[in-house]
PDB file of N, CA, C and O in Angstrom, chain B, residues numbered from 101:
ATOM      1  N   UNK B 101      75.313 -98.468-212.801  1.00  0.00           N
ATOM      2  CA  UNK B 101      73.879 -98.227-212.824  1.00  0.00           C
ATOM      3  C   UNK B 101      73.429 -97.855-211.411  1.00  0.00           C
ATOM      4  O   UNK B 101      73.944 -98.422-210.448  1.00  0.00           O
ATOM      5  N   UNK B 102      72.463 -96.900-211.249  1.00  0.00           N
ATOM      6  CA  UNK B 102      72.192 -96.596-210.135  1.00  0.00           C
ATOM      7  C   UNK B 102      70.995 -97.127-209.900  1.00  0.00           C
ATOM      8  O   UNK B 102      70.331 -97.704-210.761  1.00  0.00           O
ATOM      9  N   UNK B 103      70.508 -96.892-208.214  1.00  0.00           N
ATOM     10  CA  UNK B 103      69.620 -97.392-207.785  1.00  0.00           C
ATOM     11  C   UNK B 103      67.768 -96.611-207.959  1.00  0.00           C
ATOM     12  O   UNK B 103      67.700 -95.393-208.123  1.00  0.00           O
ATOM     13  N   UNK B 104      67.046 -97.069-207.925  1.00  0.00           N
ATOM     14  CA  UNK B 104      66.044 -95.842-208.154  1.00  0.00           C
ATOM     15  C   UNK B 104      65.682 -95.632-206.959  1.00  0.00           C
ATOM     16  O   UNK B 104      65.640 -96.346-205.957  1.00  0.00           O
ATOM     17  N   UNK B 105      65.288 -94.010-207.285  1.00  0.00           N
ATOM     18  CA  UNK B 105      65.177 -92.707-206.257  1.00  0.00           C
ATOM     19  C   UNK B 105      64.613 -93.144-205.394  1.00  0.00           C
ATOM     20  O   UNK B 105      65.121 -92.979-204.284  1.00  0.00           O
ATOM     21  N   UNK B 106      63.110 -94.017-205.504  1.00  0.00           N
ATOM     22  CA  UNK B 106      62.474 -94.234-203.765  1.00  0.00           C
ATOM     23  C   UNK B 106      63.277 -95.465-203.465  1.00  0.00           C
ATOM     24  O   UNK B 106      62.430 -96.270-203.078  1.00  0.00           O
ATOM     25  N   UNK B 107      64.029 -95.838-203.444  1.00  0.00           N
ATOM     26  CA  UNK B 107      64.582 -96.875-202.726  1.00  0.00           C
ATOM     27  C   UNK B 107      65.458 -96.360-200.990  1.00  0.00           C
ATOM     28  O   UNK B 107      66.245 -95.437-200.778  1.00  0.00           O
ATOM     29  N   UNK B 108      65.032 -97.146-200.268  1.00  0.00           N
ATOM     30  CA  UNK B 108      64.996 -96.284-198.726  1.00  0.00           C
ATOM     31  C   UNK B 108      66.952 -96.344-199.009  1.00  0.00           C
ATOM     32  O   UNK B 108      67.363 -95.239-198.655  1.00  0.00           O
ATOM     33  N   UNK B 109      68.074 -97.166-199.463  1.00  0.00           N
ATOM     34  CA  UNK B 109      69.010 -97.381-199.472  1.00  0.00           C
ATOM     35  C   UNK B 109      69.613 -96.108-200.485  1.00  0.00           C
ATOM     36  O   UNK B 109      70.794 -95.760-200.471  1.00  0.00           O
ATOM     37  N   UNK B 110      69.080 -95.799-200.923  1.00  0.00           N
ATOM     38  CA  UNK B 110      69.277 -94.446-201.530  1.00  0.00           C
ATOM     39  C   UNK B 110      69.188 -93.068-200.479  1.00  0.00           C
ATOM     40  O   UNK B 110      70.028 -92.204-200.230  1.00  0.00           O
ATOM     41  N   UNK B 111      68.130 -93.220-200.109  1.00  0.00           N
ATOM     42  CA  UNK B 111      68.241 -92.289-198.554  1.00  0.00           C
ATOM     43  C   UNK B 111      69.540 -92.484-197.781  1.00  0.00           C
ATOM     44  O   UNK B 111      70.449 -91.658-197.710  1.00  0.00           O
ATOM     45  N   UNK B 112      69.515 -93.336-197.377  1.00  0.00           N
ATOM     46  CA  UNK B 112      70.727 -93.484-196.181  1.00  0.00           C
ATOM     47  C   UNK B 112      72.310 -93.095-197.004  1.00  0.00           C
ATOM     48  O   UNK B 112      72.944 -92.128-196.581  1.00  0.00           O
ATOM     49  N   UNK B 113      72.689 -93.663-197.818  1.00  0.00           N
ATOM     50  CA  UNK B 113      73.615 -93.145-198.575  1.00  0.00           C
ATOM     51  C   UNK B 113      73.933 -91.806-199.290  1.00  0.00           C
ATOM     52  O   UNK B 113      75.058 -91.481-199.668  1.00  0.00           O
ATOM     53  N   UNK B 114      72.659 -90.975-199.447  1.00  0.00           N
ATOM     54  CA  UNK B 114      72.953 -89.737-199.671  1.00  0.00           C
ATOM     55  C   UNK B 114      72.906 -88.967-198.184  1.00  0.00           C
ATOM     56  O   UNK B 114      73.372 -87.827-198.195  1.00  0.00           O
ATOM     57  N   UNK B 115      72.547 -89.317-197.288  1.00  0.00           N
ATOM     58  CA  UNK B 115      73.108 -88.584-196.120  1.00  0.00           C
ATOM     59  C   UNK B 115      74.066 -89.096-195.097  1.00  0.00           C
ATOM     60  O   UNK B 115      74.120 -88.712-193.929  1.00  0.00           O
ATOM     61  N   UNK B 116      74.705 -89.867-195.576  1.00  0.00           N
ATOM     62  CA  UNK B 116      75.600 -90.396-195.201  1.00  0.00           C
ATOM     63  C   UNK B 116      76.763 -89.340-195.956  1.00  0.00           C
ATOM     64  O   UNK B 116      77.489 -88.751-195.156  1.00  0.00           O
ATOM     65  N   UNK B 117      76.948 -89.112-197.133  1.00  0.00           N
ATOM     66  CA  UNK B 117      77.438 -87.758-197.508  1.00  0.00           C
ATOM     67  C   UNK B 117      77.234 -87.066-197.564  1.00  0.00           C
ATOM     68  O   UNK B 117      77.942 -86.326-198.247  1.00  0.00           O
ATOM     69  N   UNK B 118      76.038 -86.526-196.909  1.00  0.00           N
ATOM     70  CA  UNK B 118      75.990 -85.082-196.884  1.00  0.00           C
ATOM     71  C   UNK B 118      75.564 -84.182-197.974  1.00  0.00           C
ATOM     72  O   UNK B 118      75.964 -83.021-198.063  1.00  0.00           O
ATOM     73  N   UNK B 119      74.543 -84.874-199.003  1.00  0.00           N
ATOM     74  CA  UNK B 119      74.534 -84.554-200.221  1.00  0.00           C
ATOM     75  C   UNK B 119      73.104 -84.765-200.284  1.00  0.00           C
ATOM     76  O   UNK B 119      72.636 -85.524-201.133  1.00  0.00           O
ATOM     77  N   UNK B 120      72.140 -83.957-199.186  1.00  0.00           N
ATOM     78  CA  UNK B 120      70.827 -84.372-198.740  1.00  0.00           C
ATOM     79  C   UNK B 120      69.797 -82.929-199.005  1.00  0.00           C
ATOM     80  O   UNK B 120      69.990 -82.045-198.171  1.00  0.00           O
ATOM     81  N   UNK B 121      68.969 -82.689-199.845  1.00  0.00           N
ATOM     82  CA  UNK B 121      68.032 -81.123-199.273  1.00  0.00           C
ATOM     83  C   UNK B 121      66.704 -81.635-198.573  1.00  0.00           C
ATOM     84  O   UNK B 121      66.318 -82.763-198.267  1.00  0.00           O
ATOM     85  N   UNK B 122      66.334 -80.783-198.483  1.00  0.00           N
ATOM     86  CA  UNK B 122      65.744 -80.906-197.215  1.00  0.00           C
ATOM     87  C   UNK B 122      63.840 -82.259-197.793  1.00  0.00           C
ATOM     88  O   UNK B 122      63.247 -83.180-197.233  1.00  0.00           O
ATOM     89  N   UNK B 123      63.686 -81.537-199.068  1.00  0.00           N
ATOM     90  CA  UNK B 123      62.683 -82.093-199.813  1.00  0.00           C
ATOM     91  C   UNK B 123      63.092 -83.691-199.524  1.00  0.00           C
ATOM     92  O   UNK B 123      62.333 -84.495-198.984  1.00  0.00           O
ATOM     93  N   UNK B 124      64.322 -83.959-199.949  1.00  0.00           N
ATOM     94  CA  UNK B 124      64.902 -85.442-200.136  1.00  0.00           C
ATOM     95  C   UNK B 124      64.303 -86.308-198.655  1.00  0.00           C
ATOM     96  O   UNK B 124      63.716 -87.388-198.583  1.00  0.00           O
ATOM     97  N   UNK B 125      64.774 -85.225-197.424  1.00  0.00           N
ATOM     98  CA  UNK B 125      64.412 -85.989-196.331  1.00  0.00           C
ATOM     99  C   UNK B 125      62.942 -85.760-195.802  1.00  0.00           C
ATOM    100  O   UNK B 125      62.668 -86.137-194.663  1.00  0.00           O
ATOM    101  N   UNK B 126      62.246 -85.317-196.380  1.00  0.00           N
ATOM    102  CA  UNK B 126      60.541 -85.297-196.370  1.00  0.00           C
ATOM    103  C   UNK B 126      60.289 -86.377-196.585  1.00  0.00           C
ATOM    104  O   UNK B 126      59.587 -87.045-195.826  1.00  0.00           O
ATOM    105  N   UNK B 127      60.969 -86.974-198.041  1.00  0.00           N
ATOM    106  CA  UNK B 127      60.285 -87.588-198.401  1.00  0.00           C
ATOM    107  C   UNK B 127      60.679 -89.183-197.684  1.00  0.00           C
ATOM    108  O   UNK B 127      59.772 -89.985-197.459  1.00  0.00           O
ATOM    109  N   UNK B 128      62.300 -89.542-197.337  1.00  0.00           N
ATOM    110  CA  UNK B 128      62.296 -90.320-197.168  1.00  0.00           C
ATOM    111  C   UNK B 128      61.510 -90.608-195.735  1.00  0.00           C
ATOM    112  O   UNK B 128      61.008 -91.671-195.367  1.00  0.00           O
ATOM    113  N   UNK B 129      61.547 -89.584-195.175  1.00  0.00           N
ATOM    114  CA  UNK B 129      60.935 -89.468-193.757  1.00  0.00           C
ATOM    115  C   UNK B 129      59.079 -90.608-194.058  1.00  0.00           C
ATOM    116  O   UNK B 129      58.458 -91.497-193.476  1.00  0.00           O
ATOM    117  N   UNK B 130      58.985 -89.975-195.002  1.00  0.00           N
ATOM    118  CA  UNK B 130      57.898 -89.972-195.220  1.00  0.00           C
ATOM    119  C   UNK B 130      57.163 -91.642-196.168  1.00  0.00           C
ATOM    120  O   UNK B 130      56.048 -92.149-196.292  1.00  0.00           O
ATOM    121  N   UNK B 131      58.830 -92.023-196.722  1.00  0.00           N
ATOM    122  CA  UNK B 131      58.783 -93.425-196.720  1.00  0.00           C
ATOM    123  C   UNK B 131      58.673 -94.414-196.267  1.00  0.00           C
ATOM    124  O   UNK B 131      58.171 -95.462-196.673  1.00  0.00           O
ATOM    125  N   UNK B 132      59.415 -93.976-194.877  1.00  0.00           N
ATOM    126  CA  UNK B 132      59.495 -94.846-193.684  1.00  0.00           C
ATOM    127  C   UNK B 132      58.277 -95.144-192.741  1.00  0.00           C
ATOM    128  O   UNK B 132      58.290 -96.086-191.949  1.00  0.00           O
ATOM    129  N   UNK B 133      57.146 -94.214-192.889  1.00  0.00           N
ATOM    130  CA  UNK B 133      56.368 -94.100-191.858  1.00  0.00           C
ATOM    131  C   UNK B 133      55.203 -94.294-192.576  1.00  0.00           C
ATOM    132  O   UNK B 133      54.335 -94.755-191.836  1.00  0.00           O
ATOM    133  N   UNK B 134      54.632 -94.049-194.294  1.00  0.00           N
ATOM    134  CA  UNK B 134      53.722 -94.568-195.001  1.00  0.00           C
ATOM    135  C   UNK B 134      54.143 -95.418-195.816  1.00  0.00           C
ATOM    136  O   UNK B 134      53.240 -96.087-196.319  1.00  0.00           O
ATOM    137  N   UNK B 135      55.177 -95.662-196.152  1.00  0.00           N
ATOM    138  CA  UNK B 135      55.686 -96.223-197.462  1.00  0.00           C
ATOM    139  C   UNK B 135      55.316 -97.924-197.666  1.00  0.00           C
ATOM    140  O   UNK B 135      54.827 -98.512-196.701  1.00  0.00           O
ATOM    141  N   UNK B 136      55.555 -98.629-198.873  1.00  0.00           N
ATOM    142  CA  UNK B 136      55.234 -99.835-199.048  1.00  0.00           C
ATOM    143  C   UNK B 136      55.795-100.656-197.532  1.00  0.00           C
ATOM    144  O   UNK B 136      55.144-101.378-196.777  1.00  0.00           O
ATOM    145  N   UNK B 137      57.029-100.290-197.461  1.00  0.00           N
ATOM    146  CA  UNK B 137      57.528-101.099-196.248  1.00  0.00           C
ATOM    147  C   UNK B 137      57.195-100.722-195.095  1.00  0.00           C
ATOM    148  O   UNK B 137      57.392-101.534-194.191  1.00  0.00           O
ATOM    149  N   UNK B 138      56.687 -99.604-194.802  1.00  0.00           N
ATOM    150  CA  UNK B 138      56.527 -99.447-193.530  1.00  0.00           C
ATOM    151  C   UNK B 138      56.774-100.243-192.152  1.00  0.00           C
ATOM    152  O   UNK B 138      57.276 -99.962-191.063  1.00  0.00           O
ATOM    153  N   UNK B 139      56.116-101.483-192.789  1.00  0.00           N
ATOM    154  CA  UNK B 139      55.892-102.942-191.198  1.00  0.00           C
ATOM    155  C   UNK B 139      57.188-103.117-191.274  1.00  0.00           C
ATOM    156  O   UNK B 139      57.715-103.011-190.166  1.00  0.00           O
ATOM    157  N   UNK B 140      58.173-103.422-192.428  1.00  0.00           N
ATOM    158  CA  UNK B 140      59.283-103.742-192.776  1.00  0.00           C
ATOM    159  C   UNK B 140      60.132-103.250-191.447  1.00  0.00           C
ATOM    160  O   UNK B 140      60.692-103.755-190.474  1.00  0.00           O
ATOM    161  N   UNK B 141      59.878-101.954-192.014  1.00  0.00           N
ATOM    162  CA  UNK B 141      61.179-100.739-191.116  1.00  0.00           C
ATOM    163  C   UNK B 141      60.442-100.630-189.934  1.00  0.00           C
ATOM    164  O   UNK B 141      61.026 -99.792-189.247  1.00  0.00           O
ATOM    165  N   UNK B 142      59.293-101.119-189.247  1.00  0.00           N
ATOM    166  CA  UNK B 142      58.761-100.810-187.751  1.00  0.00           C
ATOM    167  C   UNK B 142      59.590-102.399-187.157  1.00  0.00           C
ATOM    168  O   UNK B 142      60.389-102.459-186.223  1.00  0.00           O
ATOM    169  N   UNK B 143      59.162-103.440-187.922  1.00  0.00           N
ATOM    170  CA  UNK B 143      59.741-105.040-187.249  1.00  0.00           C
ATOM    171  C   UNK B 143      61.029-104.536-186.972  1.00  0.00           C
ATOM    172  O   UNK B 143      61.299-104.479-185.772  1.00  0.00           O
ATOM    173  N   UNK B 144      61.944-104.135-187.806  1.00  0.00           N
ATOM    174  CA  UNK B 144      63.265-103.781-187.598  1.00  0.00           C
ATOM    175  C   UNK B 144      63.383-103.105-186.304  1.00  0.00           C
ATOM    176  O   UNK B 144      63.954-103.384-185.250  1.00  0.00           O
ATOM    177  N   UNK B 145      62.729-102.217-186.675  1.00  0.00           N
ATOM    178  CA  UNK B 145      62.717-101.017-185.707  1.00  0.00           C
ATOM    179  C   UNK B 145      62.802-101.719-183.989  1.00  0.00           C
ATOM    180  O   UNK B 145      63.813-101.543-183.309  1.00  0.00           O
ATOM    181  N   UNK B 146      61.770-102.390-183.541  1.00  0.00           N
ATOM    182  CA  UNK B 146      61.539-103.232-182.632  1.00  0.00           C
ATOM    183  C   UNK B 146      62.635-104.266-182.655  1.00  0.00           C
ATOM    184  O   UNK B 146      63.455-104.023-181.769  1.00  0.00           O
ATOM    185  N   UNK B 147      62.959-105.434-183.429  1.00  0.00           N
ATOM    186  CA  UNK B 147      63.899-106.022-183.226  1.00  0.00           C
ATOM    187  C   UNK B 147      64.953-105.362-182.878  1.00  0.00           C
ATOM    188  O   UNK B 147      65.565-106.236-182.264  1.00  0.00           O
ATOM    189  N   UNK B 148      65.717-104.261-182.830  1.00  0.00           N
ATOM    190  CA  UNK B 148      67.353-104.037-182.871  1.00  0.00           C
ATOM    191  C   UNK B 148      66.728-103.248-181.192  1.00  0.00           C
ATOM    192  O   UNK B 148      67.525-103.397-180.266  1.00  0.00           O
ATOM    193  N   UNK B 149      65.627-102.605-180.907  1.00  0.00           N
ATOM    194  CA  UNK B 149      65.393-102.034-179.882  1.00  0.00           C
ATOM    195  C   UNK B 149      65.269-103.261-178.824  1.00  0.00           C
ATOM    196  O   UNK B 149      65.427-103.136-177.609  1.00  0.00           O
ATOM    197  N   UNK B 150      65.020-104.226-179.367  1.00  0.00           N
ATOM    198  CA  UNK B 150      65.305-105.003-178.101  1.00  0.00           C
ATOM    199  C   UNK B 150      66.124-106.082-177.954  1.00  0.00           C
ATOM    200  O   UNK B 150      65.981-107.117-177.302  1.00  0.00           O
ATOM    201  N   UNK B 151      67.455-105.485-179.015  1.00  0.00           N
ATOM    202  CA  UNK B 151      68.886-106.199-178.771  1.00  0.00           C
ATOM    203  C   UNK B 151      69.344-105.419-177.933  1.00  0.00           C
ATOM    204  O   UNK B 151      69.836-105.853-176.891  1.00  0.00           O
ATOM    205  N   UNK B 152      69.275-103.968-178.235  1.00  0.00           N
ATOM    206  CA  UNK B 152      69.589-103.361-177.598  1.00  0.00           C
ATOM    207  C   UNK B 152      69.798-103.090-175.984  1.00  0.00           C
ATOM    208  O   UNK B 152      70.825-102.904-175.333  1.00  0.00           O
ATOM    209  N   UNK B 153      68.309-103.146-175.575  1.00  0.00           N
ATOM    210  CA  UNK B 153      67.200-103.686-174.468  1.00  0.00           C
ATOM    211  C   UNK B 153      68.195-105.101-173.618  1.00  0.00           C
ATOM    212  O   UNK B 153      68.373-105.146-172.401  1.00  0.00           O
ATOM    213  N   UNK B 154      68.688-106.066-174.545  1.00  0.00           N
ATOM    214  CA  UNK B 154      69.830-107.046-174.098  1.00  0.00           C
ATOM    215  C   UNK B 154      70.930-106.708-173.362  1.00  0.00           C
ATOM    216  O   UNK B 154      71.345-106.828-172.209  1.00  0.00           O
ATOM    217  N   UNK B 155      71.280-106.224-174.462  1.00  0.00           N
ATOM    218  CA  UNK B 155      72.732-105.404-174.058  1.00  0.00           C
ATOM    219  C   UNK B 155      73.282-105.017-173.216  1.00  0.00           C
ATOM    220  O   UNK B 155      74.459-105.195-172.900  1.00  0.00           O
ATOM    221  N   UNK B 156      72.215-104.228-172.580  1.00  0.00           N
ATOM    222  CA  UNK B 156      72.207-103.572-171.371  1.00  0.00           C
ATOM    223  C   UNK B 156      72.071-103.969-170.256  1.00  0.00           C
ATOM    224  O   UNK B 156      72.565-103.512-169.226  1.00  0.00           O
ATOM    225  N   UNK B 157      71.141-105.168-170.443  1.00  0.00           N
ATOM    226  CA  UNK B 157      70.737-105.643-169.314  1.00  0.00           C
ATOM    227  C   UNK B 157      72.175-106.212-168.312  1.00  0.00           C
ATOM    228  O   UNK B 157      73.279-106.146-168.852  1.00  0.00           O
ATOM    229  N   UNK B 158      72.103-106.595-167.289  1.00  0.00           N
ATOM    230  CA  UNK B 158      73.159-106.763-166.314  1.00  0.00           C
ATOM    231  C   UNK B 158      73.311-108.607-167.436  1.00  0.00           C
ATOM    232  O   UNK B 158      72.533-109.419-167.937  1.00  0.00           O
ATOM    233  N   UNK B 159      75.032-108.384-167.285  1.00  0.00           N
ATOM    234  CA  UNK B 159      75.625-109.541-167.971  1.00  0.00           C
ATOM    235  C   UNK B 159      75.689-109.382-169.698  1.00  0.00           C
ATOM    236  O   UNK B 159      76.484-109.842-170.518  1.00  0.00           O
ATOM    237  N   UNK B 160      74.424-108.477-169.852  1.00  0.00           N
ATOM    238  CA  UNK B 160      74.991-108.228-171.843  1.00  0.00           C
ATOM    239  C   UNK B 160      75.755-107.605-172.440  1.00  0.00           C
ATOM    240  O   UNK B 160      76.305-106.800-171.688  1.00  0.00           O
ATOM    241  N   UNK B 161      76.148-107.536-173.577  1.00  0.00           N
ATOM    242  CA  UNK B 161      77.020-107.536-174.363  1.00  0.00           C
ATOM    243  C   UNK B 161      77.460-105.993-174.072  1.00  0.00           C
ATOM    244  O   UNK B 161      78.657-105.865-174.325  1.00  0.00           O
ATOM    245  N   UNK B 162      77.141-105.350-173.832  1.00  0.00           N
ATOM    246  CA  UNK B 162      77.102-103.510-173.437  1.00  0.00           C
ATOM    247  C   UNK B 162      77.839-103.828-171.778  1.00  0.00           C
ATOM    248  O   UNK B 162      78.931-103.470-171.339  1.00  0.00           O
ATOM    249  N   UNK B 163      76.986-104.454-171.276  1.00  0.00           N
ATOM    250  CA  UNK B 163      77.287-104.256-169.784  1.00  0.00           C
ATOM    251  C   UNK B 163      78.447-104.910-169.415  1.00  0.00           C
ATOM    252  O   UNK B 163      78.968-104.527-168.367  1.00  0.00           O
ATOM    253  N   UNK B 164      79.096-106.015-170.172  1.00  0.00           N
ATOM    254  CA  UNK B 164      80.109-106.843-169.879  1.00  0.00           C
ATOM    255  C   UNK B 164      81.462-105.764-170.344  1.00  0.00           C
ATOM    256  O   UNK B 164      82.552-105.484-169.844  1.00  0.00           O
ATOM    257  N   UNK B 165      80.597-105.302-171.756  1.00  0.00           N
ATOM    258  CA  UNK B 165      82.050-104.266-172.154  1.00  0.00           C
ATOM    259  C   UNK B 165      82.367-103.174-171.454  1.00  0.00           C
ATOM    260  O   UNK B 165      83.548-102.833-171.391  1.00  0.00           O
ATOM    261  N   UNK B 166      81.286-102.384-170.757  1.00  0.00           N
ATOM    262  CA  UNK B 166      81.410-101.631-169.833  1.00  0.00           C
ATOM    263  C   UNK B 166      82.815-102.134-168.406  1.00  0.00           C
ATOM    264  O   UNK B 166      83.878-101.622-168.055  1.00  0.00           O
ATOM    265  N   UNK B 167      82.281-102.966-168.113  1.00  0.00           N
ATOM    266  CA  UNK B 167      83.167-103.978-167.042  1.00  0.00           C
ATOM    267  C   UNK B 167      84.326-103.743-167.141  1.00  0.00           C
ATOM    268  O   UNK B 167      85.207-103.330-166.388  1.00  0.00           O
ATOM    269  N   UNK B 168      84.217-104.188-168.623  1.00  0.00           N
ATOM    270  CA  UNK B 168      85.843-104.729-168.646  1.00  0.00           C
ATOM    271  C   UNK B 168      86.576-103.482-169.056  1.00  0.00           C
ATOM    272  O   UNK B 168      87.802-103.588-169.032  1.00  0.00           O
ATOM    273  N   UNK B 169      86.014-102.161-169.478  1.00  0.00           N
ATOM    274  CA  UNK B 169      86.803-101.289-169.778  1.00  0.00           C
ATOM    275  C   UNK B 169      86.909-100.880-168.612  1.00  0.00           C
ATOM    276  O   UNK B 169      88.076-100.694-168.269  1.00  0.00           O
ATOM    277  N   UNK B 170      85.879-100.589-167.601  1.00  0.00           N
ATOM    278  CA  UNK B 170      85.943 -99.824-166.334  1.00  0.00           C
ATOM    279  C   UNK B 170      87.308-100.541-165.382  1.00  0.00           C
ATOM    280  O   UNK B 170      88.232 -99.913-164.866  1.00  0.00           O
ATOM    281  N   UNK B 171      87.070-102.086-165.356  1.00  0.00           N
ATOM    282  CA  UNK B 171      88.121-102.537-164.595  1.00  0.00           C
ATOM    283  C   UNK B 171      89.983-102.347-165.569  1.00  0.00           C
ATOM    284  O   UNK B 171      91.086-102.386-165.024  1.00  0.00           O
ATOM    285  N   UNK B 172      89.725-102.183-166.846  1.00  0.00           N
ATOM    286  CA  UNK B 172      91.129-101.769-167.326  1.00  0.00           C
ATOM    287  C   UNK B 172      91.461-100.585-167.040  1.00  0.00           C
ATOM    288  O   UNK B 172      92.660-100.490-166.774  1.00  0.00           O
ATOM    289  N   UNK B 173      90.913 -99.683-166.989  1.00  0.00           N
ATOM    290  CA  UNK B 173      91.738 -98.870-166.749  1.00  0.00           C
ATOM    291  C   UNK B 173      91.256 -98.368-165.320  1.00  0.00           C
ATOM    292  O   UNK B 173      91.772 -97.251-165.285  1.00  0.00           O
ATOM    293  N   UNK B 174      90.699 -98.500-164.340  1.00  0.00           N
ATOM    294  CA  UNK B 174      90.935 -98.361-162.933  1.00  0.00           C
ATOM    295  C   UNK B 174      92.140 -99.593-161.804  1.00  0.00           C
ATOM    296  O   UNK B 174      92.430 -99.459-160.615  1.00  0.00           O
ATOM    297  N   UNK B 175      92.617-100.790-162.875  1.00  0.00           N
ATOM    298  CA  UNK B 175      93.489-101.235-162.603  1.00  0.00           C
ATOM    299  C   UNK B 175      94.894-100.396-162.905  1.00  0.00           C
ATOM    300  O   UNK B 175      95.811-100.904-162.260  1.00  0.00           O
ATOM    301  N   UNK B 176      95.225 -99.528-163.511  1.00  0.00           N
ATOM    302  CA  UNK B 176      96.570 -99.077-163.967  1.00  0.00           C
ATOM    303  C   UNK B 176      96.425 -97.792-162.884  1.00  0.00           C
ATOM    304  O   UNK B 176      97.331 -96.964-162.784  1.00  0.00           O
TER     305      UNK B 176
END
């Protein structure tokens, strides 16, 4: 059984293959930014932007991996 058409998880999975026209992404475009969820997908939006925002910062999870790749292979 499939999922129904406005469901935003339906979006992401049809362009994830490549199996997208252009109408399809109007609309989901257009889900995201009026749609029932809107606040939904903006909280998100903000939360992961400021894991991100972490990450980076000196000592996070980005910056430590940076480190440690930079010091592997400038050790060899």
């Amino acid at each position: 059984m499939g999922r129904p058409a406005d469901s935003g998880e339906v979006c992401g999975e049809r362009m994830r293959k490549g199996m997208i026209k252009r109408e399809e992404v109007k609309r989901c475009i257009r889900e995201v930014m009026e749609g029932e969820r809107k606040h939904e997908y903006r909280r998100n939006a903000a939360l992961w932007m400021q894991k991100a925002k972490e990450a980076m910062q000196e000592g996070g999870s980005s910056d430590k991996n940076i480190a440690e790749f930079a010091a592997k292979y400038l050790s060899k």
